[in-house]
PDB file of N, CA, C and O in Angstrom, chain B, residues numbered from 101:
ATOM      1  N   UNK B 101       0.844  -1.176   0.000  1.00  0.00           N
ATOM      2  CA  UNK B 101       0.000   0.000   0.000  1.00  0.00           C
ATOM      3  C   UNK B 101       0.892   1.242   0.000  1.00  0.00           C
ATOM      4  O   UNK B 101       1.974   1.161   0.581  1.00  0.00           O
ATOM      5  N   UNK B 102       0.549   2.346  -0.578  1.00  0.00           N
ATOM      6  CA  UNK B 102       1.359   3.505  -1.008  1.00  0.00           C
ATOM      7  C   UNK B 102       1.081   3.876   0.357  1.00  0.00           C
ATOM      8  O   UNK B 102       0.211   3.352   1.053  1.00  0.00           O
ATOM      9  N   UNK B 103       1.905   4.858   0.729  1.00  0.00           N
ATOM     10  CA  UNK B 103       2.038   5.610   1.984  1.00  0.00           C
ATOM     11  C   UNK B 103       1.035   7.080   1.830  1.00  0.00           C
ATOM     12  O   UNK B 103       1.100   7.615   0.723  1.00  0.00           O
ATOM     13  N   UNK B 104       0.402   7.543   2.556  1.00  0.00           N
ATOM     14  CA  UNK B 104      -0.144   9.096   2.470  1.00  0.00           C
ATOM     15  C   UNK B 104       0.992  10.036   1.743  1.00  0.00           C
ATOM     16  O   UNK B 104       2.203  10.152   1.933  1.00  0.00           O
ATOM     17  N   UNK B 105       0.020  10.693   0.774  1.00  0.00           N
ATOM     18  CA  UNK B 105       1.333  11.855   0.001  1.00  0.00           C
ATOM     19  C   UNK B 105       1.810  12.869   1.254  1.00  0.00           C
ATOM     20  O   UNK B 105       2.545  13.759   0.825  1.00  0.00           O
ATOM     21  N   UNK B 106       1.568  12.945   2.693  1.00  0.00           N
ATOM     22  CA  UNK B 106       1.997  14.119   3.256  1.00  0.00           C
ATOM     23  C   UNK B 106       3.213  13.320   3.974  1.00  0.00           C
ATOM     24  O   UNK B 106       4.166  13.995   4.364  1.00  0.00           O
ATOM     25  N   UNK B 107       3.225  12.202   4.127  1.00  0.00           N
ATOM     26  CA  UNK B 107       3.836  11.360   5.033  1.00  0.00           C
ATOM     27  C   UNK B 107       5.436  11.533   3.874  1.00  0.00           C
ATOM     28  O   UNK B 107       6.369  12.256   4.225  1.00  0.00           O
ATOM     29  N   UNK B 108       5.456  10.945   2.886  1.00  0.00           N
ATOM     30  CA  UNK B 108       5.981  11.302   1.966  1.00  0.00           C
ATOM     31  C   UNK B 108       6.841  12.351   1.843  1.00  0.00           C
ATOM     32  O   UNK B 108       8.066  12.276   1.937  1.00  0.00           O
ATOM     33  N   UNK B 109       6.201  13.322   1.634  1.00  0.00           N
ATOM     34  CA  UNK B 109       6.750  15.031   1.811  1.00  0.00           C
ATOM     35  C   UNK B 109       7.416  15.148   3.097  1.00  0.00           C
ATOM     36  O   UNK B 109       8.251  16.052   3.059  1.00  0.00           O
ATOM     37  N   UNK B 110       7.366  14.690   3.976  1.00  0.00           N
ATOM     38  CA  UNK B 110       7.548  14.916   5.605  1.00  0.00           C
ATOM     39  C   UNK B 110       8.862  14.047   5.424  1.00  0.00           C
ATOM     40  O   UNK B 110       9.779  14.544   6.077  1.00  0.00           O
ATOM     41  N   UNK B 111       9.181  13.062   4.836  1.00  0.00           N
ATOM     42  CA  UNK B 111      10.372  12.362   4.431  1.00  0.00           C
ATOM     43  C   UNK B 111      11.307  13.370   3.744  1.00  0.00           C
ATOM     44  O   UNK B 111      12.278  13.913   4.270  1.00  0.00           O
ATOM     45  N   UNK B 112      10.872  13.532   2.507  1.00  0.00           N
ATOM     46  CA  UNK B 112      11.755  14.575   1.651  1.00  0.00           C
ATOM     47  C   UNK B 112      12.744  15.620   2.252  1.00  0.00           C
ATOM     48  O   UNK B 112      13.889  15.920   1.915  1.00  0.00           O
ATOM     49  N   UNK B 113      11.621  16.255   3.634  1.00  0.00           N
ATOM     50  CA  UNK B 113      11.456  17.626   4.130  1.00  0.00           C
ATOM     51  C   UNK B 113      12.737  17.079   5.061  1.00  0.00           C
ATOM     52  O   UNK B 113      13.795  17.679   4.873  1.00  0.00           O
ATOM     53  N   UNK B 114      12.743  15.890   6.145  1.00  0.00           N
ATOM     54  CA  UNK B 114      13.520  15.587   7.174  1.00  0.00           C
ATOM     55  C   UNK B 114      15.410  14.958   6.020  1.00  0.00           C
ATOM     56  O   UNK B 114      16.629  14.913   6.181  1.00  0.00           O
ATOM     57  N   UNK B 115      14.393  14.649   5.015  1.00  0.00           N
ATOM     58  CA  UNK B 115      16.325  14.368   4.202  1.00  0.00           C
ATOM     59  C   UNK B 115      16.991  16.045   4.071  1.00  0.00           C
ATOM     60  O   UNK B 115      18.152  16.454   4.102  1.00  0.00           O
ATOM     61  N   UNK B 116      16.581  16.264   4.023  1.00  0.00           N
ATOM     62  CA  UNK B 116      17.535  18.082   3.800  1.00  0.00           C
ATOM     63  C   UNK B 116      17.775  18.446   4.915  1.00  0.00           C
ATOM     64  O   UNK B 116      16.959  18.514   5.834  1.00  0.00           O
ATOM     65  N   UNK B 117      19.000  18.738   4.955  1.00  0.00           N
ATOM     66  CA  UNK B 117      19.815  18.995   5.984  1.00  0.00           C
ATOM     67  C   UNK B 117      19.329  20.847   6.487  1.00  0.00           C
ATOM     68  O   UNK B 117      18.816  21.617   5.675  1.00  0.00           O
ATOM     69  N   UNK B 118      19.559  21.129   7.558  1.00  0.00           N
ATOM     70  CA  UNK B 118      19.010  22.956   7.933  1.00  0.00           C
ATOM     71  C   UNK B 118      20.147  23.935   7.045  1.00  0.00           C
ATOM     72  O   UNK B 118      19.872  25.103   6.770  1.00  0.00           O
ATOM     73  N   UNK B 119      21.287  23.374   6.690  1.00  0.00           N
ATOM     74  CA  UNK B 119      22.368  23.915   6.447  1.00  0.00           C
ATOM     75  C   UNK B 119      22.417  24.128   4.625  1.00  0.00           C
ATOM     76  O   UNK B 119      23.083  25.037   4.128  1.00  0.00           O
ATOM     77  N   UNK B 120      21.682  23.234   3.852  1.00  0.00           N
ATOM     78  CA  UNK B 120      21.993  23.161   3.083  1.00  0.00           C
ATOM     79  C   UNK B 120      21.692  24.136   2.054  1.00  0.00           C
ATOM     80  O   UNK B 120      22.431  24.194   1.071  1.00  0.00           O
ATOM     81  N   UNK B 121      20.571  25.005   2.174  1.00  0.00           N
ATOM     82  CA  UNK B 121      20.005  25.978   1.367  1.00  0.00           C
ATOM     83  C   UNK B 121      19.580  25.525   0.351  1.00  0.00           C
ATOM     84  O   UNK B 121      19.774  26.115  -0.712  1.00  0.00           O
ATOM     85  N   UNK B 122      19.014  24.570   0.406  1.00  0.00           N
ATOM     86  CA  UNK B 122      17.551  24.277  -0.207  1.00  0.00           C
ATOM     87  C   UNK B 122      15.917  24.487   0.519  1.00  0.00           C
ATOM     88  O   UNK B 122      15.478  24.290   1.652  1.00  0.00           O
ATOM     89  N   UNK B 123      15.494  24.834  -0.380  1.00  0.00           N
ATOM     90  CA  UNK B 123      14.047  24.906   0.160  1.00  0.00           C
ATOM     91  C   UNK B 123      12.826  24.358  -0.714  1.00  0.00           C
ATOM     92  O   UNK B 123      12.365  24.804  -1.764  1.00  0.00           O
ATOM     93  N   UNK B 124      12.494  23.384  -0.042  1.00  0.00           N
ATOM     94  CA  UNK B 124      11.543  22.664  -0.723  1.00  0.00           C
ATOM     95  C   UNK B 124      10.678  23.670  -0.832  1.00  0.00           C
ATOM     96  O   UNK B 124      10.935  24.487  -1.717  1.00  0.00           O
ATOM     97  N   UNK B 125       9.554  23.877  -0.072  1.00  0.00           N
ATOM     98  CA  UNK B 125       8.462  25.139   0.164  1.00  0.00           C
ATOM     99  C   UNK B 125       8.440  26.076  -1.430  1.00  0.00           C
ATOM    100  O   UNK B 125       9.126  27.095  -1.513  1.00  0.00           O
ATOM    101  N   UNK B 126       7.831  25.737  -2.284  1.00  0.00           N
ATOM    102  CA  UNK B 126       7.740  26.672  -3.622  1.00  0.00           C
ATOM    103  C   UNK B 126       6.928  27.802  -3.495  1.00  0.00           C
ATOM    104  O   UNK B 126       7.038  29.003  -3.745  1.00  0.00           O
ATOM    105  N   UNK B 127       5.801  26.810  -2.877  1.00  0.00           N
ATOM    106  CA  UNK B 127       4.570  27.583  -2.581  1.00  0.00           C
ATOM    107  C   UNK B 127       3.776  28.055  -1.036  1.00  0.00           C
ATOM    108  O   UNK B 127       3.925  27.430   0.014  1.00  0.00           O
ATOM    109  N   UNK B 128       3.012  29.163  -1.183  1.00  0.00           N
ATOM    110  CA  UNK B 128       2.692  29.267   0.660  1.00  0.00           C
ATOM    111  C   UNK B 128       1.553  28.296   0.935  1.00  0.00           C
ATOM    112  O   UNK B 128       0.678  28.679   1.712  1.00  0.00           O
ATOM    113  N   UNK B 129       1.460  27.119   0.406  1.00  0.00           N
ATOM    114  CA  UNK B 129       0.103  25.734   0.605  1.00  0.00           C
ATOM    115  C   UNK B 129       1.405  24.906   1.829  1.00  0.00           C
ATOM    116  O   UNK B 129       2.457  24.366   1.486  1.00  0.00           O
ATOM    117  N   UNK B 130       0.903  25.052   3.153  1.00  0.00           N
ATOM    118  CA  UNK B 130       1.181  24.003   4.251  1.00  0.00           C
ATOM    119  C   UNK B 130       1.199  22.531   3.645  1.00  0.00           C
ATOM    120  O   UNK B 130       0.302  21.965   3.021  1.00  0.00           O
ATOM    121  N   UNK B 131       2.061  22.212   3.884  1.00  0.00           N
ATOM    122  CA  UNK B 131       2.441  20.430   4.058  1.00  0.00           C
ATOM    123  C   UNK B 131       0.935  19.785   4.229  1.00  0.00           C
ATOM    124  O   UNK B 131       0.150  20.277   5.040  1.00  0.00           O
ATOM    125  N   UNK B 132       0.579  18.646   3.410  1.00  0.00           N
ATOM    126  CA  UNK B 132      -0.664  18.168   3.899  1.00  0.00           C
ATOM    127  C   UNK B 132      -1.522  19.039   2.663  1.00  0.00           C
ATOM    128  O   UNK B 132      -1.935  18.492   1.640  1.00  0.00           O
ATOM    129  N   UNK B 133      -1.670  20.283   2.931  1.00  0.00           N
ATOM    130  CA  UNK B 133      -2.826  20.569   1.877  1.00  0.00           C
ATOM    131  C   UNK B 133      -2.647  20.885   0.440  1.00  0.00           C
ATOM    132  O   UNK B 133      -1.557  20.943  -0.130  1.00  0.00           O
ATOM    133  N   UNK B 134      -3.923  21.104  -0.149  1.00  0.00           N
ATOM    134  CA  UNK B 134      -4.109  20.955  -1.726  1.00  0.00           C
ATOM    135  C   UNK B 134      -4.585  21.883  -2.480  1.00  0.00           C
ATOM    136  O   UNK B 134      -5.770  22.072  -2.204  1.00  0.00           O
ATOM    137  N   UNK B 135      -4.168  22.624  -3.396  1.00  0.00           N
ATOM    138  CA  UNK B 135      -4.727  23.720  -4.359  1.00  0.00           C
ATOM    139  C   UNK B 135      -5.031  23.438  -5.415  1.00  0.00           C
ATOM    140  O   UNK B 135      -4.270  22.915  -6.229  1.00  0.00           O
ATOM    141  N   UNK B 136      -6.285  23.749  -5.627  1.00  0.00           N
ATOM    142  CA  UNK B 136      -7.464  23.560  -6.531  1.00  0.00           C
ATOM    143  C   UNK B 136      -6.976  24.691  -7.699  1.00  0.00           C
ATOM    144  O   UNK B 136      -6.862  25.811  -7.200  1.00  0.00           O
ATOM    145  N   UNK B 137      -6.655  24.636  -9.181  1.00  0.00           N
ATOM    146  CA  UNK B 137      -5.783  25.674 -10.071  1.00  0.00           C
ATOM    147  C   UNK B 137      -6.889  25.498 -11.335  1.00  0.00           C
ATOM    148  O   UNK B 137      -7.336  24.358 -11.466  1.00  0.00           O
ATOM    149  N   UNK B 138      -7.233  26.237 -12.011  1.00  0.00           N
ATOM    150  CA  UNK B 138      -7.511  25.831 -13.187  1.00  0.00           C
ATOM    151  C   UNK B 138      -6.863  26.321 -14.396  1.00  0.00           C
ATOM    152  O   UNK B 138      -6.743  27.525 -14.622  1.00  0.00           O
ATOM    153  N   UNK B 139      -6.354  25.211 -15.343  1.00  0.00           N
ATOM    154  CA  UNK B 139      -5.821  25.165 -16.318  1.00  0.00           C
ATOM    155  C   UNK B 139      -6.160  25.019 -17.651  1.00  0.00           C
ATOM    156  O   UNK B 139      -7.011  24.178 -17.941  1.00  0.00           O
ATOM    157  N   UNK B 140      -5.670  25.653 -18.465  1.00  0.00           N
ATOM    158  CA  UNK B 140      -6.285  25.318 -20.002  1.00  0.00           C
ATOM    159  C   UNK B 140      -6.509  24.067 -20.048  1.00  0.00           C
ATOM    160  O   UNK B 140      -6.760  24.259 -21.238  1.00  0.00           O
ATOM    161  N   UNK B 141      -6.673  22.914 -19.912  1.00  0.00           N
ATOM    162  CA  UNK B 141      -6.965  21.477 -20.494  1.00  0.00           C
ATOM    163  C   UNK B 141      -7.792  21.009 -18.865  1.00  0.00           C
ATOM    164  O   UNK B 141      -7.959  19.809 -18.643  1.00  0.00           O
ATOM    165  N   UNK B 142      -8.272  22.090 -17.791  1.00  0.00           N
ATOM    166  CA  UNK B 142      -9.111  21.768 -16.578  1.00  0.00           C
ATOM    167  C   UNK B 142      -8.984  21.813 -15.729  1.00  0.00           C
ATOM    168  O   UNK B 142      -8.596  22.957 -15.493  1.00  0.00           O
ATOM    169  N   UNK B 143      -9.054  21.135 -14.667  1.00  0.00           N
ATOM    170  CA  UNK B 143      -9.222  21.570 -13.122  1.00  0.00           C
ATOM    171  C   UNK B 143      -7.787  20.639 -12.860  1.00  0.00           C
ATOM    172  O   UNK B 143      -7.670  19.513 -13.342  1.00  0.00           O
ATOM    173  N   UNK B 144      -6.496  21.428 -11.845  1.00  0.00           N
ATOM    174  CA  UNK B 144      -5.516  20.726 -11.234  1.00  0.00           C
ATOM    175  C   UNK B 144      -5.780  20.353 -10.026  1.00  0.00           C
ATOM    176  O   UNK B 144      -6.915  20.734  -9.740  1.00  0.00           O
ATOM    177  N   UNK B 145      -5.287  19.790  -9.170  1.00  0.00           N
ATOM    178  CA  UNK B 145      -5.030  19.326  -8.026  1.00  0.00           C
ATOM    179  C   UNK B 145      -3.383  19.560  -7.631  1.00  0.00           C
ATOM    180  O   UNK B 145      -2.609  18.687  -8.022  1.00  0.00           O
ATOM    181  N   UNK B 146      -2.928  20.514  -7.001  1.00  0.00           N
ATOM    182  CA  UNK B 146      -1.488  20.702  -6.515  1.00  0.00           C
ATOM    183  C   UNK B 146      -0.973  20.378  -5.194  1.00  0.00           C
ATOM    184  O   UNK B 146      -1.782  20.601  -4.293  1.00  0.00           O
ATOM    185  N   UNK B 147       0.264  19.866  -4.798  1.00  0.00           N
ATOM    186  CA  UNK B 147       0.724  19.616  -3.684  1.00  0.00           C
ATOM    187  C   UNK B 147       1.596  21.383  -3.208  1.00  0.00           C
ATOM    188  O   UNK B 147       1.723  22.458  -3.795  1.00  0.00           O
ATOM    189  N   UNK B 148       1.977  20.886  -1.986  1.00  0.00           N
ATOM    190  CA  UNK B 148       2.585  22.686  -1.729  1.00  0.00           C
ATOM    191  C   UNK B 148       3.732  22.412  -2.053  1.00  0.00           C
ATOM    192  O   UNK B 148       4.458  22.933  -1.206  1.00  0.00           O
ATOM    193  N   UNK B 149       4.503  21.738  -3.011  1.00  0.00           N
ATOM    194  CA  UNK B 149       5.285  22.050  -4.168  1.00  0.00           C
ATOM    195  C   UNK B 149       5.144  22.341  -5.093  1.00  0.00           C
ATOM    196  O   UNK B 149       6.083  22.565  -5.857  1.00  0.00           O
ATOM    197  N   UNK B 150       3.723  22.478  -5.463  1.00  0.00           N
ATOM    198  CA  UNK B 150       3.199  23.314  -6.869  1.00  0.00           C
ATOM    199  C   UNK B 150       3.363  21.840  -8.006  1.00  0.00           C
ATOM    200  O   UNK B 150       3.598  21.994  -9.205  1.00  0.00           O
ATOM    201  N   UNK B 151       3.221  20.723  -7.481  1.00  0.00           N
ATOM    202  CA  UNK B 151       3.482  19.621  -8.187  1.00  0.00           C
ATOM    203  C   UNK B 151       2.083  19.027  -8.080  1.00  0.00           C
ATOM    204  O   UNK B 151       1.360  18.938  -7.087  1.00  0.00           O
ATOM    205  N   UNK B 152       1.817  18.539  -9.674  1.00  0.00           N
ATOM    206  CA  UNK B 152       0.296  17.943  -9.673  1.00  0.00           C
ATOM    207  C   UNK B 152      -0.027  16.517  -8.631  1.00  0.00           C
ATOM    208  O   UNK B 152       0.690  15.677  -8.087  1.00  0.00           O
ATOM    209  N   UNK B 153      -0.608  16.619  -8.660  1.00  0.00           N
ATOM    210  CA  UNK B 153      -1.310  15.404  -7.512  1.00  0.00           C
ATOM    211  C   UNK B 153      -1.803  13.965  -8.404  1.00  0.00           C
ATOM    212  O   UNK B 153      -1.315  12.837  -8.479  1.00  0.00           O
ATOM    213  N   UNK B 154      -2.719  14.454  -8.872  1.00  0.00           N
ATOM    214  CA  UNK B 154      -3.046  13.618 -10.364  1.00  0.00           C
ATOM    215  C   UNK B 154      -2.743  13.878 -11.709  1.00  0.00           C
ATOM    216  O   UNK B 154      -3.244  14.783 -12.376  1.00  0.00           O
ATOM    217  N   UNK B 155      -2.030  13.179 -12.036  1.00  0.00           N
ATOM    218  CA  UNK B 155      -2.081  13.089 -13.602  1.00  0.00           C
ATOM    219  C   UNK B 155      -3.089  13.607 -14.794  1.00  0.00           C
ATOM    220  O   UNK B 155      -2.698  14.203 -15.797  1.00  0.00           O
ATOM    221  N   UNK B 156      -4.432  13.279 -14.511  1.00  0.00           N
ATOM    222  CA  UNK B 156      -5.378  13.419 -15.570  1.00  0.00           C
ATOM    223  C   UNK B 156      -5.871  14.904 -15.085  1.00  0.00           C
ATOM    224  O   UNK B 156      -5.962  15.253 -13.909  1.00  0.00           O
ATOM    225  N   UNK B 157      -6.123  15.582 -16.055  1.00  0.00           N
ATOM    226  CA  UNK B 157      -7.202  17.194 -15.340  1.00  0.00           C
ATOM    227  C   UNK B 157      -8.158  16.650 -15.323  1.00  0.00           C
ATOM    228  O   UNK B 157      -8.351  15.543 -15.826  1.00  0.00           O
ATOM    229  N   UNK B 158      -9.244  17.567 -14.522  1.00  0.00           N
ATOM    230  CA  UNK B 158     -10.396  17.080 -13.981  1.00  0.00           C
ATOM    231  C   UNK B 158     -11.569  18.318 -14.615  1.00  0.00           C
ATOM    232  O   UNK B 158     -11.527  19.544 -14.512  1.00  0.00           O
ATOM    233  N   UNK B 159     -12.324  17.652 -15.115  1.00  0.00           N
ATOM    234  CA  UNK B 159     -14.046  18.689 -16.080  1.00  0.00           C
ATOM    235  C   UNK B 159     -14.396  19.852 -15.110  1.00  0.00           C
ATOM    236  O   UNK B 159     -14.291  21.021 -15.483  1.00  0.00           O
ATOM    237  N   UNK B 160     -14.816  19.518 -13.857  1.00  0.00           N
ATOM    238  CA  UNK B 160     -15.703  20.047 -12.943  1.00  0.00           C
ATOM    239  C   UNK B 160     -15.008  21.057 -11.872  1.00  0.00           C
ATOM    240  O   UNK B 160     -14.221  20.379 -11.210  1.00  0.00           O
ATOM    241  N   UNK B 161     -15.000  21.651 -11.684  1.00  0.00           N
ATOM    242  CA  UNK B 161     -14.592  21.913 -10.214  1.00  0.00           C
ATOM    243  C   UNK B 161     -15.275  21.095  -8.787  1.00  0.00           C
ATOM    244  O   UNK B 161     -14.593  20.725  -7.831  1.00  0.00           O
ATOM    245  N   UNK B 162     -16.852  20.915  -8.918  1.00  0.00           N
ATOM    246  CA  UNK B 162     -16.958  19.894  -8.024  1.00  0.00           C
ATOM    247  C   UNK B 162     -16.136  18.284  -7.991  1.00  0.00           C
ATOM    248  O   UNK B 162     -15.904  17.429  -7.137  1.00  0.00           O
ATOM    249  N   UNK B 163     -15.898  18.458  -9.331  1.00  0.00           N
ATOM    250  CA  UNK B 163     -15.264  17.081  -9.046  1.00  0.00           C
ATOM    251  C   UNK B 163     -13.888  17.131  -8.586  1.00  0.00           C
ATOM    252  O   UNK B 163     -13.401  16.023  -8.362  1.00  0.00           O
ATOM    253  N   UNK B 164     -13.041  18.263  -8.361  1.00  0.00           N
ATOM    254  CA  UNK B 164     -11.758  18.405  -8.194  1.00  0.00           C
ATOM    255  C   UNK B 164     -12.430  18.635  -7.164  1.00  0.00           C
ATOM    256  O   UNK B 164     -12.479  17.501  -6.686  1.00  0.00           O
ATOM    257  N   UNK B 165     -13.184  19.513  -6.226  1.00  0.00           N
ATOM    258  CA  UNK B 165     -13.111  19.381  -5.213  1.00  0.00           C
ATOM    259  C   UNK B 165     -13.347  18.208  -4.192  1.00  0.00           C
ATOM    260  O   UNK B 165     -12.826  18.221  -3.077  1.00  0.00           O
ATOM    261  N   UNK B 166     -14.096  17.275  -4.601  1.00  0.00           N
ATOM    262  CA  UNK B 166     -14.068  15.789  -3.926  1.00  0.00           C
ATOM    263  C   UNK B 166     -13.078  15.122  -3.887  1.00  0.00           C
ATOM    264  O   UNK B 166     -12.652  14.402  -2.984  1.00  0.00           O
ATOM    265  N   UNK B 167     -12.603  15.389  -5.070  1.00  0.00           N
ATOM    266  CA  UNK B 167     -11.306  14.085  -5.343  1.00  0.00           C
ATOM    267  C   UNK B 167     -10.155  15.082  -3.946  1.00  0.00           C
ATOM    268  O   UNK B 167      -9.816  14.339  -3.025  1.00  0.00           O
ATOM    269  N   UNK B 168      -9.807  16.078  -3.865  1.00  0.00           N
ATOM    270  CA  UNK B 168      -8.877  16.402  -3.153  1.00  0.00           C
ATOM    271  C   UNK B 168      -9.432  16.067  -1.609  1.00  0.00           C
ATOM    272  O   UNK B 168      -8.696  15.648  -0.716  1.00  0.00           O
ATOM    273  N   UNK B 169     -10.825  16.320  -1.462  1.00  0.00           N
ATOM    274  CA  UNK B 169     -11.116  16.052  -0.400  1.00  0.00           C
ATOM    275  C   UNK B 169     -10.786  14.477   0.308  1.00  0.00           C
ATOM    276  O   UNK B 169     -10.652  14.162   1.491  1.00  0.00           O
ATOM    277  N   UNK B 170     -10.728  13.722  -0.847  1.00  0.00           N
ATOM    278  CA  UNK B 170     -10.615  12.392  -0.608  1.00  0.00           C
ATOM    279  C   UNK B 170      -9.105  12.366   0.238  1.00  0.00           C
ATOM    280  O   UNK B 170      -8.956  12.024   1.412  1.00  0.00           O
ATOM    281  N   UNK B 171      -7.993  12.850  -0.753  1.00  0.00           N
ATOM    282  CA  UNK B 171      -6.289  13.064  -0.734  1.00  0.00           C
ATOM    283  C   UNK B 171      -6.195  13.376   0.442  1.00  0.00           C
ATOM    284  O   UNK B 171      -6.117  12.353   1.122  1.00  0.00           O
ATOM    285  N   UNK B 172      -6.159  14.339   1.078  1.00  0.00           N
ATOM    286  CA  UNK B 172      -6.151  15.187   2.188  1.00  0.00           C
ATOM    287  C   UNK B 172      -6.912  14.761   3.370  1.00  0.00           C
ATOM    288  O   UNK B 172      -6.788  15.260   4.489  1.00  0.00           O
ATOM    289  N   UNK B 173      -7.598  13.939   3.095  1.00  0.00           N
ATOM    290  CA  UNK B 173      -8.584  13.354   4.242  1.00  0.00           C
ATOM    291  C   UNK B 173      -7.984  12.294   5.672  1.00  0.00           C
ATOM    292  O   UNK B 173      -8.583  12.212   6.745  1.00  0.00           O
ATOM    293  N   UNK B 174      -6.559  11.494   5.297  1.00  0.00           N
ATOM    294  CA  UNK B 174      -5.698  10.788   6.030  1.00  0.00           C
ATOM    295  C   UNK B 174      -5.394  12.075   7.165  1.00  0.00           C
ATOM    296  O   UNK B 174      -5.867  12.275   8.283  1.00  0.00           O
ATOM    297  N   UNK B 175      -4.810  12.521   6.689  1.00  0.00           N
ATOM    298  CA  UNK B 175      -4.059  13.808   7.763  1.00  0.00           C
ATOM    299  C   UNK B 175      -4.593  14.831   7.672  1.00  0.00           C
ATOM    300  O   UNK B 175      -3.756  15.720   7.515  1.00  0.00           O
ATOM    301  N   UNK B 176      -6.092  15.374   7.696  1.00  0.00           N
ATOM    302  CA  UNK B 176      -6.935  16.317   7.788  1.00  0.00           C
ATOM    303  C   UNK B 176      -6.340  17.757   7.399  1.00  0.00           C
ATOM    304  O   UNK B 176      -6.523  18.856   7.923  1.00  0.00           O
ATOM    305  N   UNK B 177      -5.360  17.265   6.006  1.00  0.00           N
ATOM    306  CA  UNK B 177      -5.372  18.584   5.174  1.00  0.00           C
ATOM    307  C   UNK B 177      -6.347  19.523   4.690  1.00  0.00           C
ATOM    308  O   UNK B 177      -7.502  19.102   4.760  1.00  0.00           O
ATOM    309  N   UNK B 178      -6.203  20.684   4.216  1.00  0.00           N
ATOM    310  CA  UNK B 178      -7.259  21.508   3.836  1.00  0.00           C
ATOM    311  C   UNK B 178      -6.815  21.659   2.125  1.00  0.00           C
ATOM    312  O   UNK B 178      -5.681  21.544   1.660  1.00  0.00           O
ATOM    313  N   UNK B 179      -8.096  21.951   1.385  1.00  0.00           N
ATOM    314  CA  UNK B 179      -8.415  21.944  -0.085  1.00  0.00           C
ATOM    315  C   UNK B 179      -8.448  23.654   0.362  1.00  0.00           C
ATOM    316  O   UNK B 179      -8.858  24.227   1.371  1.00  0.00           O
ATOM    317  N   UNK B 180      -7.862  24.102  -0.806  1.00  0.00           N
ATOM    318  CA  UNK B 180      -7.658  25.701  -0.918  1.00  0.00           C
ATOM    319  C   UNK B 180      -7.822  26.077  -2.792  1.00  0.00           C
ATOM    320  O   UNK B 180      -7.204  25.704  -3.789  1.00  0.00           O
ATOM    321  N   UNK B 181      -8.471  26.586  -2.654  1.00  0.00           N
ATOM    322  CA  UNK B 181      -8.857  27.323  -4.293  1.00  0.00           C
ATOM    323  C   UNK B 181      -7.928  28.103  -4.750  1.00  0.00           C
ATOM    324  O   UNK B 181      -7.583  28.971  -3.948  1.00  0.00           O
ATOM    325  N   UNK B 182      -7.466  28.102  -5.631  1.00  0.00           N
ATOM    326  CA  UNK B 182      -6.171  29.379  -6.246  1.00  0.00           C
ATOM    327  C   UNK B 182      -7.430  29.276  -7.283  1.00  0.00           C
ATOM    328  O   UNK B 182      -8.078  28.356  -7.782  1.00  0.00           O
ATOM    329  N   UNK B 183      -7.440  31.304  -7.372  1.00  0.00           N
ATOM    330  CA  UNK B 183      -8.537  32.127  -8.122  1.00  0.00           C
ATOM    331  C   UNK B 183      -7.916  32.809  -9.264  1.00  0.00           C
ATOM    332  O   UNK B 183      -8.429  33.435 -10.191  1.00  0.00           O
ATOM    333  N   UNK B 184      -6.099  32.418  -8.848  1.00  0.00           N
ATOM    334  CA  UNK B 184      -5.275  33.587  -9.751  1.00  0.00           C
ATOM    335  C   UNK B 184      -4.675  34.784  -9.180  1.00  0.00           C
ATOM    336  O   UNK B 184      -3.561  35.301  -9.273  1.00  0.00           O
ATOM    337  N   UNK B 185      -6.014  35.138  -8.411  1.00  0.00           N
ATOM    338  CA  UNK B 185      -5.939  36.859  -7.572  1.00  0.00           C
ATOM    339  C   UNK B 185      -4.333  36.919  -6.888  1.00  0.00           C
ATOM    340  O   UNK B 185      -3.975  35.951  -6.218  1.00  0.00           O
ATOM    341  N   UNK B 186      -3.723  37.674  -7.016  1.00  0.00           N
ATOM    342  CA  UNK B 186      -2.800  38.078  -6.077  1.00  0.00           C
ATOM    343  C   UNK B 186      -2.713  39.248  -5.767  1.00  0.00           C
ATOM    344  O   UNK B 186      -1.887  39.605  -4.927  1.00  0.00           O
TER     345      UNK B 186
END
């Protein structure tokens, strides 16, 4: 069985040393949660590396919003909408 994607990240995060000056962190989305993006070819699903979650885009926005709800549901991440706005 695959491990939770935050459990995962929390690995990545503990291999980098404090010293090394890398920074995983791309984006301001907390460890655990998921941003909802929409893209020319549909709805993304992003990790807070700005890295897709799923492969396929998704039609709906309700349906991106379930499916993340599903992801995030192990470690009571939060689903967050990116509108674009900055």
């Amino acid at each position: 069985m695959n491990q939770p994607i935050a459990h995962a990240f929390l690995s990545d995060l503990d291999a980098l040393s404090p010293g090394s000056g890398e920074n995983p962190l791309e984006t301001d989305v907390p460890v655990g949660d998921v941003v909802i993006r929409m893209e020319d070819s549909g709805f993304g699903i992003f990790n807070y590396r700005g890295e897709r979650v799923l492969d396929q885009p998704i039609r709906t926005a309700g349906e991106a919003e379930r499916l993340a709800a599903e992801i995030v549901a192990p470690w009571q991440g939060r689903v967050r909408l990116d509108t674009g706005a900055r």
